[in-house]
N, C-alpha and C positions, 0 to 999 in steps of 0.2 A: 929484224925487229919483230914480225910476226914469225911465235915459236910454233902456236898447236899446231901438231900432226897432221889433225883432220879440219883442218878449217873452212868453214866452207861459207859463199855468202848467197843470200836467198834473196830474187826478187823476180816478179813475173812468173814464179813456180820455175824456176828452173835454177841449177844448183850448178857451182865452177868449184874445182878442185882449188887446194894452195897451190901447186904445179901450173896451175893457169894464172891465178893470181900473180906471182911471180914474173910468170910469162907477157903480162899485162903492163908489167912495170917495168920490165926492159921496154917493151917498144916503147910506153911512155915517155921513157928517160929517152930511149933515143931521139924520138920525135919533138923533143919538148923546145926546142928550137924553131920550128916550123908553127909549131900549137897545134900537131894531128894528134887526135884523137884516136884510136883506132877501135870504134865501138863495134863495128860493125864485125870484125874478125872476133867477137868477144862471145862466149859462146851461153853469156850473161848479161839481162838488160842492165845499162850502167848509166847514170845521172851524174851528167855534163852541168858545171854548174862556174863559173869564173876561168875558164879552161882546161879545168879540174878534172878527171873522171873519179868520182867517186861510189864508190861501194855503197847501195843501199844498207844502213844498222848497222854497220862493220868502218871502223877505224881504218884506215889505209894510209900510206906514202904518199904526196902530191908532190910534185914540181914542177907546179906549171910558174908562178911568181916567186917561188922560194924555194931554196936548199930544200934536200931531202928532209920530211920532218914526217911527226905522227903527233896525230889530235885525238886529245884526254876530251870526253867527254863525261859528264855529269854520270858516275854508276848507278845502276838501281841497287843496293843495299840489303833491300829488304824487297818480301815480295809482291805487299800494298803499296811502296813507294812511287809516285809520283812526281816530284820535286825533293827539292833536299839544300840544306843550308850549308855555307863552308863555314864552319867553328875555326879553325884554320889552317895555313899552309906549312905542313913539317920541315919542305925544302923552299928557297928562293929561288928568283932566276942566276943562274951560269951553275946552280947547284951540280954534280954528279949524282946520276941516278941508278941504283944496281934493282936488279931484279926482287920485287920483294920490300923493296923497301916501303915505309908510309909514308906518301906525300902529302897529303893532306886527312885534315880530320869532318869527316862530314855531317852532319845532323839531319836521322831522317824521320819518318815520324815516328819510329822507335824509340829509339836513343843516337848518341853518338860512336860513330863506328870509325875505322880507320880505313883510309884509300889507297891499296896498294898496287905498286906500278910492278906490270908483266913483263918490262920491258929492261932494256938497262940505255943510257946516255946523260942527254944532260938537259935540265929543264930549261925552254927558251924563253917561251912568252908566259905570264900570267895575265889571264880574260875576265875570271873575276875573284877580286883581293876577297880576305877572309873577314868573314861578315855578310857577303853576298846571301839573301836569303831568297828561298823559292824558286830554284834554279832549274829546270824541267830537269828531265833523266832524260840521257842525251844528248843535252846542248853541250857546246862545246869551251871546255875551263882552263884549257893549257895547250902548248904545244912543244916538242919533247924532238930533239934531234940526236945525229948519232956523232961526229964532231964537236967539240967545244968552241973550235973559228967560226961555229954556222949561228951563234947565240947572239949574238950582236947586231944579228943582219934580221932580226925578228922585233926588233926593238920598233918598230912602227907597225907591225902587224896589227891589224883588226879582222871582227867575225864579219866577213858580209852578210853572212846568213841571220843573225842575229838582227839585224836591223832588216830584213824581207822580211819575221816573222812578226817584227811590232808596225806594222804597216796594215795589217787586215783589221787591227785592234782600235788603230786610228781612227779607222774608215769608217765602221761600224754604226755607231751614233749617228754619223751624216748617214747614214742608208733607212734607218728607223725616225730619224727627224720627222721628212715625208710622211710616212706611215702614221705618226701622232698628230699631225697637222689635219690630216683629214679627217680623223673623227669630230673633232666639236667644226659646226659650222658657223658658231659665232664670230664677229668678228675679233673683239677682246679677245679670245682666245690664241687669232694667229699673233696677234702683234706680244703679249706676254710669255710666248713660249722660249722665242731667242732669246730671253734675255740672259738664263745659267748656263746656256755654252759659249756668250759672250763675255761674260766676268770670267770666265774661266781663263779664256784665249788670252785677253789681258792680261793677268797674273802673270801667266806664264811667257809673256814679251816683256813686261813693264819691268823686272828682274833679270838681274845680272846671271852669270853662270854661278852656279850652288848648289851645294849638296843639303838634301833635309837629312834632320838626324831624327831616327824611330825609339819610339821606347824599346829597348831589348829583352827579347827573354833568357833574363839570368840562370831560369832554374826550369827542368823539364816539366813541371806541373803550372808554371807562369802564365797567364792570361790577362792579366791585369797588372801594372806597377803604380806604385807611388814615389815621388822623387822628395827624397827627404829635405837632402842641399845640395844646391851649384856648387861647384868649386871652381869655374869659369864664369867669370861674367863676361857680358855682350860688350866683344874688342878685345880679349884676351886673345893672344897668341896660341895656339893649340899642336902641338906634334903629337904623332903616332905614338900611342902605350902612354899619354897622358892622362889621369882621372878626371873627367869635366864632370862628372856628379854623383852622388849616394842615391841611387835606387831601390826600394822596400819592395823586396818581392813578396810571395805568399811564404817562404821559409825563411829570411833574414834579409838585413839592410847589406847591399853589396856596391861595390865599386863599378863604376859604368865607363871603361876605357875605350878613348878613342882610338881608331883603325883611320883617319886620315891626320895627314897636315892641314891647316890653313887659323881662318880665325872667325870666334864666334860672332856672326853677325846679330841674329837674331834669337833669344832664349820665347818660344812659345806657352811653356807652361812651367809654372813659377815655382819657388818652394813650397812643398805642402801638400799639392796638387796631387789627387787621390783618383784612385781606379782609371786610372791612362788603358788604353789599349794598347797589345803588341802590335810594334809596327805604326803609331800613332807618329805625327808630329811632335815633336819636344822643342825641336832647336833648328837654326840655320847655321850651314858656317858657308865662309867662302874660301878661295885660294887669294884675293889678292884684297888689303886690307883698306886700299881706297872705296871699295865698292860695302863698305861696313855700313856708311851713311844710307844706302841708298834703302836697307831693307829697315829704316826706321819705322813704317807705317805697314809691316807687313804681318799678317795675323795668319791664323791657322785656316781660316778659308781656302784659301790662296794656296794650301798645299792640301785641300779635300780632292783633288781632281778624280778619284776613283769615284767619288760620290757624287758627283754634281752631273754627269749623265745622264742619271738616273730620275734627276729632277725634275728637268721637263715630263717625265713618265705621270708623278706624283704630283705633278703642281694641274694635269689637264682635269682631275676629278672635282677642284673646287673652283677651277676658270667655267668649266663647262656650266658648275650649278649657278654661278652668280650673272649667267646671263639668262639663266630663268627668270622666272617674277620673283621678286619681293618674299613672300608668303612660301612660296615653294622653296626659296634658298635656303632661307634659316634653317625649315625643319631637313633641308637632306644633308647639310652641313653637319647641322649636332648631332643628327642618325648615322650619317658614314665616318665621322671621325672622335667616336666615342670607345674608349678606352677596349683595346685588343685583350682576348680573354688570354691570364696567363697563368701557367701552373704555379703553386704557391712559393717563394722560394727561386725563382727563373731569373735568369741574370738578365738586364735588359741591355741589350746593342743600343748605342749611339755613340757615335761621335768626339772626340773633344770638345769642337765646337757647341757642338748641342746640347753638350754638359755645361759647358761655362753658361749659356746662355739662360739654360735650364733653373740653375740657381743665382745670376741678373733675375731676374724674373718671377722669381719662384712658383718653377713651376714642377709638379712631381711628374718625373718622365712616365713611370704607368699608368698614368692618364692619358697617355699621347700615343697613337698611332704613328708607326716609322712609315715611312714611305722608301726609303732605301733598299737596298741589296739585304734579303733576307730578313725585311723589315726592321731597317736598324734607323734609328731616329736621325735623322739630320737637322739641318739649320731652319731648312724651309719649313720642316714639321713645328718646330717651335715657334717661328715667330707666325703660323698661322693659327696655331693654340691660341698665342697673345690675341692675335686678333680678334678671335672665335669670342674669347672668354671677355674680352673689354666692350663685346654687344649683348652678353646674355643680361650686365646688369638693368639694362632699358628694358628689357625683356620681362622683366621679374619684379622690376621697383614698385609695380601699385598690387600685387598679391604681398611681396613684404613690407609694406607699409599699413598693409592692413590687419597686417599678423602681431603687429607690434602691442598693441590694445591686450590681446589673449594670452602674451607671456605678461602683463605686469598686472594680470589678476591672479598669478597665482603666489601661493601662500608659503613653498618652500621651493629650493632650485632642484633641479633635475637630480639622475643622477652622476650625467654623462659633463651638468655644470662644475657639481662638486668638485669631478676629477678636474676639472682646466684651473678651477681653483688652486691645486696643492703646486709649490715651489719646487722645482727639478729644472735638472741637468741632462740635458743626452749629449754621450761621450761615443764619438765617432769608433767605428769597429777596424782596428787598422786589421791587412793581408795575414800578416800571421793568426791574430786572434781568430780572425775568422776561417783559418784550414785549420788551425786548434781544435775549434769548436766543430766542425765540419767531421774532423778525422776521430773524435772522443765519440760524436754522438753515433758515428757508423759502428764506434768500436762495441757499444752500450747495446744497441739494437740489432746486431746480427752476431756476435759472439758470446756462448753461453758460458758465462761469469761462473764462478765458484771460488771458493776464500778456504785457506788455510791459515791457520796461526799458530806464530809457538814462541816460547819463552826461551828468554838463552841468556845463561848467563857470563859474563864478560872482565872477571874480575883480575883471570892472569893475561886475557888480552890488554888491556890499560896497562897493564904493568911491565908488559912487554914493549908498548908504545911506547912509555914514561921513556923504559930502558934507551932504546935506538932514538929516540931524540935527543938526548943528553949528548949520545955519538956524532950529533948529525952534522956539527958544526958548520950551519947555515946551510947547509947544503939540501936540505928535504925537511920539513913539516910535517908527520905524520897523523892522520886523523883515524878517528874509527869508521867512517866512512871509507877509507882504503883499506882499511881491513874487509869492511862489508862488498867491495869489489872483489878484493884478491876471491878472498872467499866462495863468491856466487859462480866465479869462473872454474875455479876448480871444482867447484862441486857440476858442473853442467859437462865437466871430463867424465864423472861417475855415474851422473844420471845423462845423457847423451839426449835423452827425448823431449826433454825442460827446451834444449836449445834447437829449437824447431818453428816451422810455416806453416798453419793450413790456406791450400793453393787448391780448394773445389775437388780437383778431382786428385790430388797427390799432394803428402806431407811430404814437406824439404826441411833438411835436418843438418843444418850448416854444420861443417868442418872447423870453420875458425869460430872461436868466442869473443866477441864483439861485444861491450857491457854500453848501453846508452846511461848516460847520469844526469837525470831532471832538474834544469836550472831555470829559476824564476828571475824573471827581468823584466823592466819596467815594460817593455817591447810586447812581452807573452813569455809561453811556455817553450825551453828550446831542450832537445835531451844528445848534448853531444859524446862525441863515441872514443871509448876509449879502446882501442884496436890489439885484438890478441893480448887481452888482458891475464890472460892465464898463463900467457910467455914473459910477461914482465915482473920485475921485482917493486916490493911496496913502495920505495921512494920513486921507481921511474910512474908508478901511478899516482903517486901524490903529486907530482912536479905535472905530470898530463893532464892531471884534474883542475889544480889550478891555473893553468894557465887557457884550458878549452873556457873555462868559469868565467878569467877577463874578458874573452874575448865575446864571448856570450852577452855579458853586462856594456858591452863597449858595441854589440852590434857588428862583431867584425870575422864573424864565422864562416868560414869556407862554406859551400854544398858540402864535400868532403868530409870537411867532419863531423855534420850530424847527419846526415841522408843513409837509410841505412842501418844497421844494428841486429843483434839478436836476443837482446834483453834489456830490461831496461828495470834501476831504481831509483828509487823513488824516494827521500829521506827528509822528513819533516821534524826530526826529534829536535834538532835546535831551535822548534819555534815552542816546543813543552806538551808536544801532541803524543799520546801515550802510546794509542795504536788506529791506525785508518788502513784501508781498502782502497786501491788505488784502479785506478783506469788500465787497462791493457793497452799497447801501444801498436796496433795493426801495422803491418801483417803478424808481429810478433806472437810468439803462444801464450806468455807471462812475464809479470813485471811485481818485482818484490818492494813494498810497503816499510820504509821501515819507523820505528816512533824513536822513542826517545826512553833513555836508560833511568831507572828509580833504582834506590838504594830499595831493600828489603829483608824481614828476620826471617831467617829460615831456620828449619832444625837440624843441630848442627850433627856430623855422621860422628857415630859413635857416643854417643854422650848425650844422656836421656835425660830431659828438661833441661838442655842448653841448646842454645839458640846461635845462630854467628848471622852477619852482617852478608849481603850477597847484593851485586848490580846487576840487575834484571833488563835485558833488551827485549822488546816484542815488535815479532816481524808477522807480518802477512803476505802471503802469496797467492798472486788473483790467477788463475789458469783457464787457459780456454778447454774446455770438456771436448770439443774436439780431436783435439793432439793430445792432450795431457790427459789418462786414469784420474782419482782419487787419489790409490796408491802409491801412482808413480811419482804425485805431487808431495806427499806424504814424502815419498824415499828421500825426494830432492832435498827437503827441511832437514830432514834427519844429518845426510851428508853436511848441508851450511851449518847445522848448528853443531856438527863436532869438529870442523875447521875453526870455528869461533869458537868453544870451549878449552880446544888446544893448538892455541894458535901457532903453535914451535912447529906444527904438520903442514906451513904454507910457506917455510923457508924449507922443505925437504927438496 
């Protein structure tokens, strides 16, 4: 099973051949009856661990409790990787595994890569199913035999190691308890502090066995979701590859399939429910559908356990002040827990919880200091705000009761009144609007814009259209839109530099022609992609346009097919818009404008003082000045516009 030549394994500074390695695993095998070890003939310190010798960093053969086998552990990927997600698993268990092959798909902080095995047999145990997220590099995700009869006999296996290293993490908190205790000598102090790792411990006895379910990240730019609709309710039955909800990420509303059996006990955040964190509470489920009742009265608390450690930390600054006096509490109250300075625009950390509570309350979280891990608002910060804010009005009631007199002497209202006067509406900013707006305004303020325009006229294209639709006997729809695709495509065959990246330090100048096509939907802006547009014929693009356009207006678009592109237009003429300037769509270099077609007289050739009828299109092309000349942008028009003049040059 171990192929490299030179293998070698390092610990204590000193270095064992594969010939030793080898040599190691006979006596083992020999001895494995007895349980000797034979470290001491090992000409490499080696770590004894379940009667195991194992190879520090290095995979090896064990068999001290089980058949000969080899342990997959977590790859590093990349080479900032630290942890890494399983997207999923290529093979099952009893699979056959050849050298080479991808067993699983892993998510690292890059992207998603594929994880292929050096080895060849057959896959025994899986450690953790796909879904598993934050998995160290390392730990240990499968185990891999050379026999197909040795797969069966692994069917109970577990990591012992895995449960040694969640044991120092336990302990923790009990070791820094003490250490918070002694600082305030008051007595209020000691007896308030047990109380967030005492709700904790409960939660976590009071409830049956269950899995919480996390908001997921749909999409690699994800930070946030919104859950549009359940499509499980609480006591619904659920199997693996079932859809229990619509999640609204930052680029579309997607499907959120489950990866276990059992059934939904408890739904934590409701339809509607906006800016979730990755990894947040959503949902309970359980495996067995008696224990459904039991999680009737259970809320999202009760699965904060990362956060509530951290309480006692942040609950000792306002026990310690309110055993001061009176006079001295208030004022260090409202001075240490007065609104944290934030860059304009700054996303703020909290909670679920602290969000619902937030608006129960109404209370605006930038006003709140977190007390949490990297000052992220918790439960405790809110309802201490509440409390804060339900003393300052005793505080203030005879300065504003006397202020009252010197607003009703004056003669006209403010002008800060006026505004609270006027009648509106504020309309919530869903995920997509907001990377919209986010990815348009970077495009505006760091890429240097420039416009080209030109006129074209399109009179034997319509009539070319006319023609092949008559043909098409249901089978294809033809729009001048698909023309304006075929067209941009072949012409970025001619001009090669239009279909390009600037990437800082080096233009990338794609190979494939990829055409994005700007679809407005109630949702936002989505621009999906029509792929190798310059290899396809006009009805396979008209039939790909329409049908990316449903699925757009229905909310039901892949990543896949808008992520991505290397052009993108933009076509407003069916609203009667003549000609605009369109946004560039980053990293893109240009995106073409186009209006809408006017009859006009022109003078007709050959024949002085006659006139003839001609359909005039006017397009614009925005370029970024970094990739794209003047000229080149210029040559680009020239090309589309004699595709489109003679459109019989885009069936050659």
């Amino acid at each position: 099973m171990l192929r490299s030549a030179s293998l070698a394994l390092h610990a204590s500074k000193r270095v064992v051949s594969y010939a030793s390695v080898k040599c190691l695993q006979t006596v083992a095998r020999a001895n494995v009856q007895k349980r000797i070890i034979p470290v001491a003939a090992s000409p490499v310190t080696m770590i004894v661990h379940n009667n195991m010798a194992i190879a520090p960093r290095v995979f090896i053969r064990t068999y001290a409790d089980y058949p000969s086998h080899m342990k997959l552990g977590m790859p590093a990927l990349s080479p900032t990787m630290t942890a890494g997600n399983i997207a999923s698993w290529n093979k099952k268990e009893g699979d056959k595994i050849n050298a080479g092959d991808s067993i699983a798909d892993i998510e690292t902080d890059k992207s998603t890569m594929a994880f292929e095995s050096a080895e060849d047999g057959y896959l025994a145990k899986i450690l953790y199913p796909a879904g598993s997220k934050d998995v160290p590099v390392n730990t240990l995700v499968a185990i891999m035999v050379d026999n197909q009869a040795d797969v069966a006999k692994f069917a109970d296996y577990k990591d012992d190691s895995a449960a040694t290293k969640e044991e120092p993490t336990k302990e923790e908190p009990k070791k820094e308890a003490p250490k918070q205790e002694e600082k305030p000598k008051s007595a209020p102090a000691k007896e308030e502090k047990p109380a967030a790792p005492k709700k904790t411990q409960k939660a976590a006895k009071s409830y049956p066995s269950h899995i919480t379910v996390g908001m997921p990240a749909l999409s690699p730019t994800m930070a946030k979701g919104n859950i549009a609709k359940w499509r499980k309710k609480e006591g619904d039955a659920v199997k693996s590859g079932d859809i229990i909800a619509e999640i609204e990420t930052d680029k579309s509303t997607m499907e959120f399939e489950c990866t276990e059996d059992g059934f939904i006990a408890k739904i934590l955040c409701a339809d509607g429910s906006t800016d979730i964190d990755i990894n947040s509470p959503i949902a309970i489920m359980v495996e067995n559908k008696d224990d459904i009742s039991k999680f009737a009265d259970y809320t999202a608390s009760a699965s904060e356990s990362k956060e509530e450690p951290t309480a006692p930390e942040s609950d000792q600054i306002p026990i310690a002040e309110k055993s001061q006096p009176s006079a001295e509490a208030s004022s260090s109250t409202t001075t240490q827990k007065a609104a944290p300075a934030r860059k304009q625009g700054e996303r703020i950390a909290a909670s679920p919880l602290a969000r619902a509570l937030s608006k129960e309350h109404d209370v605006d979280l930038s006003a709140v200091s977190g007390t949490g891990p990297d000052g992220r608002i918790i439960k405790a910060d809110i309802l201490e705000f509440v409390e804060d804010r339900k003393s300052r009005p005793k505080q203030v009631a005879q300065p504003a009761a006397a202020a009252e007199p010197v607003k009703q002497t004056r003669a006209a209202p403010t002008p800060a009144a006026a505004a609270e006067s006027l009648d509106y509406t504020d309309v919530s900013v869903g995920n997509i609007r907001k990377v919209t707006a986010q990815r348009l305004s970077l495009s505006k303020q760091t890429i240097p814009h420039y416009y080209l325009t030109m006129e074209i006229r399109v009179d034997q294209l319509q009539k070319l259209r006319a023609e092949l639709n008559a043909q098409a006997n249901n089978k294809y729809k033809l729009s001048v839109n698909d023309f304006i695709i075929k067209a941009a495509a072949l012409s970025m065959r001619r001009v090669p530099i239009v279909n390009s990246a600037w990437n800082d330090t080096f233009i990338r100048r794609y190979n494939n022609v990829d055409i994005n096509v700007a679809v407005n939907t109630d949702q936002g802006l989505f621009t999906p992609i029509v792929k190798e547009a310059n290899k396809k014929g006009l009805s396979e693009i008209a039939n790909a346009v329409k049908s990316l356009a449903e699925k757009a207006k229905e909310g039901k678009l892949q990543p896949a097919e808008f992520q991505g592109g290397t052009f993108t237009i933009s076509n407003l003429g069916m609203f009667g818009i003549k000609n605009f300037s369109a946004v560039i769509n980053p990293p893109q270099a240009a995106i073409l404008a186009v209006g809408g077609a006017e009859k006009r007289l022109i003078p007709k050739e050959g024949g002085e003082g006659q006139y003839d009828t001609a359909t005039i299109l006017t397009v614009t092309l925005s370029c970024d000045h970094r990739v794209i000349d003047g000229a080149v942008g210029a040559e680009w028009l020239q090309a589309f516009k004699d595709l489109m003049e003679n459109p019989i040059k885009m069936l050659l």
